[in-house]
C-alpha positions as CSV (number, residue, x, y, z in Angstrom):
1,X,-46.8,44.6,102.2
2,X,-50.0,42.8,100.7
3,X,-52.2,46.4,101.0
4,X,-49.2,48.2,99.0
5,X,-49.1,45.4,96.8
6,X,-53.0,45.9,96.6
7,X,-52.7,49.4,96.3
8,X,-50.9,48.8,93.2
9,X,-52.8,46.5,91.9
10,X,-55.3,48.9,91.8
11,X,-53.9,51.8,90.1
12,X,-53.1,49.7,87.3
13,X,-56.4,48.9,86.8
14,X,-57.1,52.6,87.3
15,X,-54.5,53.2,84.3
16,X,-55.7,50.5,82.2
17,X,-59.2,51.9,81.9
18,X,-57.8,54.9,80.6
19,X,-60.6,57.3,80.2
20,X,-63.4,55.2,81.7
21,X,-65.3,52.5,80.7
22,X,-67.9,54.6,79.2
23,X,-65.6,56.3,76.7
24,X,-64.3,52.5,75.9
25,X,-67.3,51.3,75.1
26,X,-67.9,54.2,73.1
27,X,-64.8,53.4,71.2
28,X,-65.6,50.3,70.8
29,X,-69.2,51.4,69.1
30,X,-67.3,53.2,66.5
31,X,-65.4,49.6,65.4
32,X,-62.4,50.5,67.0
33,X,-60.0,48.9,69.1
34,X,-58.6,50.2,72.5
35,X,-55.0,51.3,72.7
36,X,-54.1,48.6,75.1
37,X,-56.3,46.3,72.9
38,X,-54.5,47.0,69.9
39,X,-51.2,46.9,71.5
40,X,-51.9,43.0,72.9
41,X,-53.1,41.9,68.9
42,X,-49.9,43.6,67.4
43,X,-47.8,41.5,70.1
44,X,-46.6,38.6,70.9
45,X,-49.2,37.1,73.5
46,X,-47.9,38.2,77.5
47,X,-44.8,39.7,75.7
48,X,-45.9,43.7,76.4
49,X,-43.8,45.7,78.9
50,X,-45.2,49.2,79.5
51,X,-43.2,51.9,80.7
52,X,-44.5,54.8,82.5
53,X,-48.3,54.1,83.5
54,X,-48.6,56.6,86.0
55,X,-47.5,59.3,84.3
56,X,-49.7,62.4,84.6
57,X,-49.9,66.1,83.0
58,X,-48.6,68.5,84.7
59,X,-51.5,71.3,83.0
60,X,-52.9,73.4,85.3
61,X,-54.9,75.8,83.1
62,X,-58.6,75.3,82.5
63,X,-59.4,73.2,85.8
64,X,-56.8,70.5,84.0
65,X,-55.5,70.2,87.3
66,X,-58.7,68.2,88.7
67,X,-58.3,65.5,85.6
68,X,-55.0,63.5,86.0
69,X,-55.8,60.0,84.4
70,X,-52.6,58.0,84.3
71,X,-50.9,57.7,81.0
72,X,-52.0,60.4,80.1
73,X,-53.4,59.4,76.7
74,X,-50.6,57.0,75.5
75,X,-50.0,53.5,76.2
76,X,-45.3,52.9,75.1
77,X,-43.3,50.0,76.1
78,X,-41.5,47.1,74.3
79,X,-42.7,43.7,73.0
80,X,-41.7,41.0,70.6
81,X,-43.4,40.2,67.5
82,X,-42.4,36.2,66.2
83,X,-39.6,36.6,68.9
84,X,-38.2,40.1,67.9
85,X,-37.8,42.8,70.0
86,X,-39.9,45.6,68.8
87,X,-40.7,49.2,70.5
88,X,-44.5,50.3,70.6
89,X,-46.8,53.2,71.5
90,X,-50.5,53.8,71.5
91,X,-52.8,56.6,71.4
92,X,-55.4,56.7,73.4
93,X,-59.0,58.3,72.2
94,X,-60.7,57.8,75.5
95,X,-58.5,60.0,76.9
96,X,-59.3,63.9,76.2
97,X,-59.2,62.5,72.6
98,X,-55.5,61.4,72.7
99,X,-54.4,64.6,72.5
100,X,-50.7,65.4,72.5
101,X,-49.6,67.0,76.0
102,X,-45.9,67.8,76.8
103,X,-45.6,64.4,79.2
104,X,-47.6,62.7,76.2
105,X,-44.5,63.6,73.8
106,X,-41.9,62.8,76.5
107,X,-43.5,59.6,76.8
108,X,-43.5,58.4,72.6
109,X,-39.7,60.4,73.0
110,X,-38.8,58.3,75.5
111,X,-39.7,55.2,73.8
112,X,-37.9,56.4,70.5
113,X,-34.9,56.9,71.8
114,X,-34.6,53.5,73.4
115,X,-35.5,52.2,70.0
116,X,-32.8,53.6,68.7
117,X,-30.2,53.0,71.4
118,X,-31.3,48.8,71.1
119,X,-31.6,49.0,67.3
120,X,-35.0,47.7,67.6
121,X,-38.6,48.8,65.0
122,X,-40.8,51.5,66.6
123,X,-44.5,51.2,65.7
124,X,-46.7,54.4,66.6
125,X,-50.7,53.4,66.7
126,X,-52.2,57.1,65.9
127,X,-55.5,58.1,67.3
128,X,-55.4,61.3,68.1
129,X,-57.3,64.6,68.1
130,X,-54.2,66.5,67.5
131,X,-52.6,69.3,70.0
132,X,-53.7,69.5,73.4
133,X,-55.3,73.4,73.2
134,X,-55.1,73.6,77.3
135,X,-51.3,73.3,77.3
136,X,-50.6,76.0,74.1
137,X,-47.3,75.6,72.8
138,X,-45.7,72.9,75.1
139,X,-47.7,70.6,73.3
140,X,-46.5,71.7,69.9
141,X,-43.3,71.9,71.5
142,X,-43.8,67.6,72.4
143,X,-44.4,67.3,68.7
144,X,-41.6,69.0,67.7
145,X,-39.5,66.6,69.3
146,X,-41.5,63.8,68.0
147,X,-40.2,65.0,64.7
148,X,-36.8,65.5,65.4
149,X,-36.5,62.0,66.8
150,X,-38.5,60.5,63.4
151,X,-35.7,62.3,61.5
152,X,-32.7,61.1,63.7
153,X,-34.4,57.6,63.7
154,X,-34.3,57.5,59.8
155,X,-32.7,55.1,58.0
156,X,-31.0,53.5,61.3
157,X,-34.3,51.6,62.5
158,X,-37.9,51.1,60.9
159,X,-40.7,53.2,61.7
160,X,-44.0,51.6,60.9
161,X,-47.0,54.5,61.8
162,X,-50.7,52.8,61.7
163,X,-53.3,55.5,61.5
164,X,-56.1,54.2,63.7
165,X,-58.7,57.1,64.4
166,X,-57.9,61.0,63.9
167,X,-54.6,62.2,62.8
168,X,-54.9,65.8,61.8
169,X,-52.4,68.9,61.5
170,X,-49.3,69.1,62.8
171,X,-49.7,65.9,64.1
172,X,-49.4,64.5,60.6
173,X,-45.9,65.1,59.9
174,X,-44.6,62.5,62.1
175,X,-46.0,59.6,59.9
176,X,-45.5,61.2,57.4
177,X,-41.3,60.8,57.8
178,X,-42.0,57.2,58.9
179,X,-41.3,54.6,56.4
180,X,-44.5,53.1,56.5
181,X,-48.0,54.0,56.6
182,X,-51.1,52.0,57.2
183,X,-54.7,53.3,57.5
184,X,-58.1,51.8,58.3
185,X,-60.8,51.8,56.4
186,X,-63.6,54.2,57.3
187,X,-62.2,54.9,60.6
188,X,-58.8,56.9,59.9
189,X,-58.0,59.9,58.2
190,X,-55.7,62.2,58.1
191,X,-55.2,66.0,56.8
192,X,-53.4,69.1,57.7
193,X,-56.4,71.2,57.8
194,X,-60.0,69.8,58.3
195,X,-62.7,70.2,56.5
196,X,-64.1,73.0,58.4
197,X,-61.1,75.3,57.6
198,X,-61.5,73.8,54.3
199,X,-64.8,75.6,53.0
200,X,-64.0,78.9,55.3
201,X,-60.7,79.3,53.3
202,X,-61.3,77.8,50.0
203,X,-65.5,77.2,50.2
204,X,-65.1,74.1,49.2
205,X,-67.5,71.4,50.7
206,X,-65.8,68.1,51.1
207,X,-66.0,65.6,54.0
208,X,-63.1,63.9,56.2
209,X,-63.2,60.6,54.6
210,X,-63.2,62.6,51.1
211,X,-60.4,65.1,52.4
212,X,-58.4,62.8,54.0
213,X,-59.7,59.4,54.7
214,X,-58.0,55.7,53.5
215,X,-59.0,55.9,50.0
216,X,-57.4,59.2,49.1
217,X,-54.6,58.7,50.9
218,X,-53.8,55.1,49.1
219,X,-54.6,55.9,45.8
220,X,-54.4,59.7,45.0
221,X,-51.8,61.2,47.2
222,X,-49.6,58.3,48.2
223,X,-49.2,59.4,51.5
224,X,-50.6,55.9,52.8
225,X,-48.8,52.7,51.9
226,X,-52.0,50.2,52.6
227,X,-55.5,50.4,54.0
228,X,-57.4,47.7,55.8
229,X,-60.8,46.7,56.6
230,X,-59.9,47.2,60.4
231,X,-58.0,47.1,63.3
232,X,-57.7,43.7,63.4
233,X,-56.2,43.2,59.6
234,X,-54.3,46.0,59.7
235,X,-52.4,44.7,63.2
236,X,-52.1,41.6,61.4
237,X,-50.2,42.9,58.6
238,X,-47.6,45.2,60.3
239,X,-47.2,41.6,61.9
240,X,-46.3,40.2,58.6
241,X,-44.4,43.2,57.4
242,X,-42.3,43.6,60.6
243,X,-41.1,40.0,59.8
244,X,-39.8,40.8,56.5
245,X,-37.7,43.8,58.0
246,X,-34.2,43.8,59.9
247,X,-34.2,45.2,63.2
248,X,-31.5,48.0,62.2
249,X,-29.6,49.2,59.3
250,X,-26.6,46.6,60.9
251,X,-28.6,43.7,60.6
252,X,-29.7,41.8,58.1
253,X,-32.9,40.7,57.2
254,X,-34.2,37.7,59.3
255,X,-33.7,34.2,57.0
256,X,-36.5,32.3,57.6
257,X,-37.4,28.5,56.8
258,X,-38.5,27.8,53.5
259,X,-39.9,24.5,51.6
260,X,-39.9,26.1,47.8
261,X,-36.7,24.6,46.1
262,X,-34.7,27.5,44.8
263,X,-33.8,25.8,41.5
264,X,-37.9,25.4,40.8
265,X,-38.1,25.3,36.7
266,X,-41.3,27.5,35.8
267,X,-42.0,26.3,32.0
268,X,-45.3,28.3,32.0
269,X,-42.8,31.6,32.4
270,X,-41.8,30.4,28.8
271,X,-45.3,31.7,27.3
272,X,-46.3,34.4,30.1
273,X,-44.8,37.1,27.3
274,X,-47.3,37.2,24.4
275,X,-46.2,36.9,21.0
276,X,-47.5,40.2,19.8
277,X,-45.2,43.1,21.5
278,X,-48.5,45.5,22.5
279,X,-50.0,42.7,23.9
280,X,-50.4,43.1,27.9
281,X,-49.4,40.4,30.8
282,X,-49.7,41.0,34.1
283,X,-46.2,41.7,36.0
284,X,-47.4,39.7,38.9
285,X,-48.0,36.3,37.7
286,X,-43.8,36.2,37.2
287,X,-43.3,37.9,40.7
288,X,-45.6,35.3,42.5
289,X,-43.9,32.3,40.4
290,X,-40.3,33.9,41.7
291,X,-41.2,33.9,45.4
292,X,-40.8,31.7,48.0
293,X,-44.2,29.6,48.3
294,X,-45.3,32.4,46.1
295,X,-45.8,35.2,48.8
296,X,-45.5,38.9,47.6
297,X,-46.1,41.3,50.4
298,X,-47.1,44.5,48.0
299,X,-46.8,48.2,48.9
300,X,-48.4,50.6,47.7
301,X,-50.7,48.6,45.8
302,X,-53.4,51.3,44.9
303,X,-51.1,54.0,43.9
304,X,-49.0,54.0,40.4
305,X,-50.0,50.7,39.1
306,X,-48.1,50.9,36.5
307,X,-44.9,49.3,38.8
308,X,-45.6,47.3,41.9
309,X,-43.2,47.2,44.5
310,X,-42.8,44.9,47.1
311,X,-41.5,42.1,49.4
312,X,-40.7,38.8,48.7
313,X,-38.3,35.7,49.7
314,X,-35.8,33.8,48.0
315,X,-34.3,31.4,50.0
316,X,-35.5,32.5,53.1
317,X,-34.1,36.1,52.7
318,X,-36.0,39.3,52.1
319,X,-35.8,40.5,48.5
320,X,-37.3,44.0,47.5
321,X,-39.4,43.5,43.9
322,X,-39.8,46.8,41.7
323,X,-41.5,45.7,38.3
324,X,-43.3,47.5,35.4
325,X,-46.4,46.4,35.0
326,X,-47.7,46.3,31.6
327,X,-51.2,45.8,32.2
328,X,-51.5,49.8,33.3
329,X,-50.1,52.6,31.0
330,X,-48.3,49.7,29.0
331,X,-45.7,49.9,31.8
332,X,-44.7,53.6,31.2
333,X,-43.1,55.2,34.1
334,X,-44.4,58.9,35.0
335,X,-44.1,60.6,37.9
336,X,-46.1,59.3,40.5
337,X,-44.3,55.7,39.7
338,X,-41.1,57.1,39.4
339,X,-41.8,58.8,43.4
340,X,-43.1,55.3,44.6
341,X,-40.5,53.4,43.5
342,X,-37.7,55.5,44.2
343,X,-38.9,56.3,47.7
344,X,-39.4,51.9,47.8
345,X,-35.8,51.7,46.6
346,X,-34.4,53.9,49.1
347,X,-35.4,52.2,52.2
348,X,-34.0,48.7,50.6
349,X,-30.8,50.6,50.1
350,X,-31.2,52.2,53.9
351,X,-31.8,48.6,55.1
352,X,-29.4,46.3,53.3
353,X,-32.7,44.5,51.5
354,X,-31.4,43.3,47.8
355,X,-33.2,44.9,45.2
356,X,-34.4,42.6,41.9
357,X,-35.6,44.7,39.3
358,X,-37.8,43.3,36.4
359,X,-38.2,45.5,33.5
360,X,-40.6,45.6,30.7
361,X,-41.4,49.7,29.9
362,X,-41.4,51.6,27.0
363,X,-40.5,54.7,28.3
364,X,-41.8,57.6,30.1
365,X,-45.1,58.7,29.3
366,X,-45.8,61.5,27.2
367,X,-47.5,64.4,27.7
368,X,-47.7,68.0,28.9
369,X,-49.4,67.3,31.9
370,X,-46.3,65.3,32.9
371,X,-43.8,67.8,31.5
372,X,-45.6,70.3,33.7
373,X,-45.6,68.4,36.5
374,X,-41.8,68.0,36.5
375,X,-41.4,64.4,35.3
376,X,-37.7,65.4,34.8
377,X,-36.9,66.1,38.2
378,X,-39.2,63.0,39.7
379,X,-37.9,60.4,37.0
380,X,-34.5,61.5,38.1
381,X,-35.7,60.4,41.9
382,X,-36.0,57.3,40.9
383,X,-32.4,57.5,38.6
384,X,-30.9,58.4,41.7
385,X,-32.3,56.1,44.0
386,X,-30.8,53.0,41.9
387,X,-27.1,54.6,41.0
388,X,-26.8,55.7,44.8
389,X,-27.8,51.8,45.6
390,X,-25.2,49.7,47.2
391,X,-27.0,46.8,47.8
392,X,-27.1,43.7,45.7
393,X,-29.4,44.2,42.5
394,X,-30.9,41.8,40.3
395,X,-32.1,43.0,36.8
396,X,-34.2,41.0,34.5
397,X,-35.1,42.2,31.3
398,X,-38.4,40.7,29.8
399,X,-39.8,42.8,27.0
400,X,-39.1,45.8,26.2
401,X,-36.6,48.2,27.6
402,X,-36.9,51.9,25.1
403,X,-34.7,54.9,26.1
404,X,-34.0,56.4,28.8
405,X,-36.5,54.5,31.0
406,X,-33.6,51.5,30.1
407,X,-31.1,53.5,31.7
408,X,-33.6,54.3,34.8
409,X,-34.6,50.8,35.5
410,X,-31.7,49.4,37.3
411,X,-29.2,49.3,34.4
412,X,-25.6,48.1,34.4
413,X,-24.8,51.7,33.5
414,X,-26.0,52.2,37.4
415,X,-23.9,49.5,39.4
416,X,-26.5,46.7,38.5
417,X,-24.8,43.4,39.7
418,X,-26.5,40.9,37.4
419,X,-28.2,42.1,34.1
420,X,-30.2,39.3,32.5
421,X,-32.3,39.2,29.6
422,X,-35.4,36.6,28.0
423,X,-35.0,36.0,24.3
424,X,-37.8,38.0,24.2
425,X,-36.0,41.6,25.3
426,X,-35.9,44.3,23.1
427,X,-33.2,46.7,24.5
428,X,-33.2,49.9,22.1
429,X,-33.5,53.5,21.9
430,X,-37.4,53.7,20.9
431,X,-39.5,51.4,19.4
432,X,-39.6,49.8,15.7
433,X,-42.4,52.6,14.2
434,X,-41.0,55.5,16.1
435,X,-37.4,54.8,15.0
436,X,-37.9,54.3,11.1
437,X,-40.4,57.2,10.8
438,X,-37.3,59.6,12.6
439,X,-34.3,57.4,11.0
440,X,-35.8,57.3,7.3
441,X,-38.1,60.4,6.9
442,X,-37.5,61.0,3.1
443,X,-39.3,57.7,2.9
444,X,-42.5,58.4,4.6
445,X,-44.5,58.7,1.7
446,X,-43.9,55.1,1.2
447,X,-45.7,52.9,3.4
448,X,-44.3,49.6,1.8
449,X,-40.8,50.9,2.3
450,X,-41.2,52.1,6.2
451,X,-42.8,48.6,6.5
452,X,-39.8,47.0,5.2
453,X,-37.2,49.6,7.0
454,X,-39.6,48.7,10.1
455,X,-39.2,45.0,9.6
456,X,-34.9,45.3,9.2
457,X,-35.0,47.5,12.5
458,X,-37.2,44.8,14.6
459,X,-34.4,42.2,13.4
460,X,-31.5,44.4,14.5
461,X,-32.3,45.9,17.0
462,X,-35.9,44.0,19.0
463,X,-33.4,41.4,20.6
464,X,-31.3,41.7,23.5
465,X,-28.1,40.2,21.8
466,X,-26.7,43.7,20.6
467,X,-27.0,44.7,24.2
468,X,-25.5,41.4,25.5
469,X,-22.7,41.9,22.9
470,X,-21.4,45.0,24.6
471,X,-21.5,43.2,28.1
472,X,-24.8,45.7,29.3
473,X,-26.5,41.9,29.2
474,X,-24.4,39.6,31.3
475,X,-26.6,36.6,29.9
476,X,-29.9,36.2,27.9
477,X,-31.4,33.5,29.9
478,X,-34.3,30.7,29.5
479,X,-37.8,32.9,31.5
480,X,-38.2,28.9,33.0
481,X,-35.0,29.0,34.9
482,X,-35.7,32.7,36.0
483,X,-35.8,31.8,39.7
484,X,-32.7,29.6,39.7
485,X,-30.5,32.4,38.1
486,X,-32.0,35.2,40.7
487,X,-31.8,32.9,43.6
488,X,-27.8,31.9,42.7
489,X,-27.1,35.5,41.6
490,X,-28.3,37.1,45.1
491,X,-26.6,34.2,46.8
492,X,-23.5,35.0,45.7
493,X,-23.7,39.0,46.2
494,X,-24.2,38.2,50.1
495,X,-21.0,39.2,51.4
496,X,-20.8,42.9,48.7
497,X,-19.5,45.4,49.7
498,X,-19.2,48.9,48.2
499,X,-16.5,51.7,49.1
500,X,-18.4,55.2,47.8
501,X,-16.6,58.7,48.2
502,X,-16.7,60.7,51.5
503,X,-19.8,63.1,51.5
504,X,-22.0,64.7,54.0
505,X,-25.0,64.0,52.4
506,X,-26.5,63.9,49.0
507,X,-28.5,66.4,47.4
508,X,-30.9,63.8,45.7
509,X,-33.3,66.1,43.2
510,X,-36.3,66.2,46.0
């Protein structure tokens, strides 16, 4: 018994050095984190289970038959993270690159489908080269499945993909239908086709971290939802996001302890809105001054930063945040805000997360380069995303709230459960200037008059009291007590429930 046990003993050890300790220290030269590394800092400490350490390729093209390491290139099992069960795999560089074999796939399939059958988060660590070439089309054949089991996965559990290294071509599109995405600086990227095929198609001359890297991906394309300094942040922060999630789309959020009194009066809220109306604030400042112990969890904080969305508590309870932010673009929605925060809204629907909306936007923002780049059909995402909603929302109004962006932003026209308003909301159809100059045209010859027509329209209709007076307001509210009235409102929407007609699916205008 004790030289089986040994024997053991020592083909874990064999496994856990993956592909030798050369190529880990290698890895490590580069700033980066092992697999099995990374997999004990995104844990709970002792809490990892792996699942299949021995298993090998079965490739025997290419002399592939003399290189068996086992695990072939990904470390999958289960852990906790703060006591929750949570599914994990890891690619691993050191071996052949972490390219995806056929037993490779079966091993990230197998660990998806448990994920799904327990209702638990999966977390993929990417770092990858891509396809393993030796095994041809079983290996795009492993993908394949990966996808179909991202798809499946959608909307019943989280997926949370942290691009660590490499993640290039094919192997890009099973992030890419994960709800999350989280890259490292310097050390990840990710494209479809590298650089090289780049400037032989196209001649362009562009590097990987240009082409693909953190920074493009967080702030140009949105295909990332953070980036970090390095492994260790970013491990540290699908922590913290993990614990703001439910398990499965039949759970709720966890409640946690909290030690910020939900009826806090904010009195400084009472001047955050400046007296003149093109004056910016910043957006945040109220978010923060909402929160539990004032802790916002942002996404997508480099892309669109016209509206910040974003996780908070109130009361111990996950909230999703989606606020203008009038500091950039005056607030304007376009279409790369309307795609963030309709994509944002969506998974807070998929998840049973409330949604509190604070709204201060003058409309969408003009242009031809937005008309030719289909701000119709991606402002209606984000339309959509809100009237399909059946979760508990939260609007509050605090400026302004022009046209069709009013009807967008989580209106009571679109199931909104609580509509509130500060004094200082203007709910209208356009601004003061805009309106008089369309309303009293044979006048504009006449500056005093417009001025004066100007000045009667600002007392009309800059107020939120014609809006309250047709019940689209459910209460104009003090900004001090702004926390109190969200925190009672969600508390009583906890046990909503909506009954929508039978459908397959929706055709939401993609």
């Amino acid at each position: 018994m004790k030289d089986i046990l040994e024997q053991l003993e020592r083909r874990r050890e064999d496994a856990r050095l993956g592909g030798g300790q050369a190529r880990i220290d290698a890895q490590h030269g580069r700033g980066k984190l092992t697999a099995r590394e990374r997999v004990d800092l995104l844990l709970d400490e002792g809490s990892f289970e792996e699942f299949d350490m021995f298993v090998t390729h079965r490739c025997t093209d290419f002399g592939m038959q003399d290189q068996k390491p086992a695990g072939d290139g990904v470390v999958t099992g289960w852990g906790t993270i703060n006591g929750r069960l949570v599914y994990v795999f890891s690619q691993d560089f050191t071996v052949f690159g972490g390219s995806l074999s056929e037993t490779h796939a079966q091993k990230i399939c197998k660990i998806m489908d448990m994920a799904v059958q327990n209702g638990a988060p999966v977390i993929g660590i990417n770092d990858s080269g891509g396809a393993r070439i030796q095994e041809g089309v079983a290996s795009l054949a492993g993908y394949a499945e990966v996808f179909q089991r991202n798809i499946e996965a959608s909307g019943v559990i989280p997926q949370i993909s942290v691009i660590m290294g490499p993640c290039a071509g094919g192997a890009v599109y099973s992030p890419a239908m994960t709800d999350f995405i989280f890259m490292v600086k310097d050390s990840s990227y990710m494209f479809v086709t590298g650089p090289d095929v780049v400037k032989t198609v196209t001649n362009e001359v562009v590097t990987a971290e240009e082409l693909g890297g953190a920074t493009t991906h967080t702030r140009k394309s949105s295909v990332a939802d953070g980036a970090f300094e390095n492994d260790v942040e970013a491990l540290a922060e699908v922590r913290r996001l993990v614990d703001l999630l439910p398990a499965n789309n039949r759970e709720k959020p966890p409640v946690r302890p909290f030690f910020d009194d939900p009826n806090r009066i904010e009195p400084s809220l009472d001047t955050l809105v400046p007296a003149n109306a093109n004056t910016p604030y910043d957006m945040k400042e109220l978010i923060l001054k909402l929160a539990d112990e004032g802790d916002f969890y942002e996404i997508q904080e480099e892309f669109a930063k016209n509206i910040i969305t974003g996780f908070i508590r109130i009361e111990g309870r996950t909230v999703g945040v989606v606020a203008n932010q009038p500091m950039v673009l005056a607030g304007c929605l376009d279409i790369d805000s309307s795609r963030k925060a309709a994509r944002f809204v969506r998974f807070c629907d998929a998840f049973e997360i409330p949604i509190l909306t604070l709204v201060d936007v003058p409309g969408f923002l003009p242009g031809t380069g937005q008309e030719f780049g289909g701000v119709i059909k991606h402002g209606a995402k984000l339309l959509f995303a809100y009237g399909e909603a059946t979760v508990p929302m939260v609007t509050v109004i605090t400026r302004k709230a022009y046209g069709g962006a009013y009807d967008v932003m989580a209106s009571k026209h679109l199931r909104s459960d609580f509509n509130y308003a500060w004094p200082t909301a203007e709910v209208a159809v356009m601004g003061a200037k805009g309106a008089t100059e369309i309303i009293h045209r044979k006048d504009l010859n006449d500056p005093e008059k417009i001025a004066q027509h100007a000045k009667d329209y600002e007392g009309r209709f800059a107020n939120p009291f014609v809006a309250a007076e047709r019940g689209f307001i459910d209460e104009v509210i003090q900004p001090r007590s702004t926390r109190k009235r969200v925190a009672r409102a969600f508390a009583s929407l906890r046990n909503k429930k909506v009954q929508t007609p039978w459908k397959k699916h929706d055709n939401i205008p993609l």
